[in-house]
N, C-alpha and C positions, 0 to 999 in steps of 0.2 A: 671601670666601665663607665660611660658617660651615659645622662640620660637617655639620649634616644638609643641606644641598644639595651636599655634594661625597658623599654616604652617595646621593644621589638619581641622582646622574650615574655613578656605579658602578654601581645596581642599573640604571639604566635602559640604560646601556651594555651589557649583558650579556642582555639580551631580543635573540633569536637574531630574523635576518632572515624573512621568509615564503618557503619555498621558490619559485623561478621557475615549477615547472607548477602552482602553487595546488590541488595533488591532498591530500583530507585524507588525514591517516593512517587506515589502515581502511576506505580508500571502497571499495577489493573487498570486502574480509568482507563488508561492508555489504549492499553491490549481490547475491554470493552468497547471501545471508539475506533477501533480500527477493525475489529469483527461488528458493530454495527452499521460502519462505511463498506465494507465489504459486501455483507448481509442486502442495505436495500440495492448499491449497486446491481448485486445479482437479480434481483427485484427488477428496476429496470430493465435490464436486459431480457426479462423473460416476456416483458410487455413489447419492448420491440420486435423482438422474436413472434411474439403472434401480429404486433401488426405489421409486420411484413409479410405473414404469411395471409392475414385475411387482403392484402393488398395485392401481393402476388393470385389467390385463389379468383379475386373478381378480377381483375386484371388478364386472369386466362380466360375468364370465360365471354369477358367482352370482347375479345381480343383485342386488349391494350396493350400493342411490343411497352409501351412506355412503364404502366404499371407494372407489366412485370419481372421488368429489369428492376424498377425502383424497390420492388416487395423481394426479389431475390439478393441485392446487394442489401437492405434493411437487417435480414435474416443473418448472412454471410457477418455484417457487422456485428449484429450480436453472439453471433457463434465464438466470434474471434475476442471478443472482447471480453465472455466469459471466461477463454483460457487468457488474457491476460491478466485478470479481475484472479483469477485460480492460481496464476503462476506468480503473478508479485511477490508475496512475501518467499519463496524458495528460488527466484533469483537475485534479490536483495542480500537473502543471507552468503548466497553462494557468492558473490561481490564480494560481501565484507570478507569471507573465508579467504577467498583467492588474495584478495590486497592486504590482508593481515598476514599470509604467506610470505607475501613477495617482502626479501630483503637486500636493503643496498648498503654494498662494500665501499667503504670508500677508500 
């Protein structure tokens, strides 16, 4: 055997096994960071939700057609964006399911 494949079976010797629970390093920080992105997200969203709705309520009462298009569509956006904010991580996973399904024959 020449050096560089006894140089190859040292380095490769030396690549550490995969740990037995296959947990990456960091997968809590992770999981914390993405439920406290989650978290003020929804936070936001609950503030637009009222100021649209205190934009829409004065907006009726002066009768501003402007305001309360603007306070109705404000509201509508955070309605929607809550179920996005809710639905992300269970259409992601349903993604990764389906495309780790699908298999090609070749």
């Amino acid at each position: 055997m020449n050096k560089l494949g006894a140089y190859m079976l040292v380095i490769l010797g030396q690549i550490p096994e995969v740990p037995p629970d296959m947990t990456p390093p960091g997968g809590d920080a992770a999981r914390d960071i993405v439920g406290w992105i989650r978290g003020y997200a929804l936070w936001i969203l609950v503030g637009l939700f009222l100021a649209g709705a205190a934009i829409y309520g004065f907006g009726r009462s002066s009768s501003n057609a402007g305001a309360v298009t603007g306070g109705r569509s404000r509201m509508i956006a955070a309605v929607v964006g809550a179920v996005a904010v809710g639905l992300a991580i269970a259409v992601i996973n349903f993604a990764f399911d389906f495309g780790s399904s699908v298999s090609v024959n070749n």
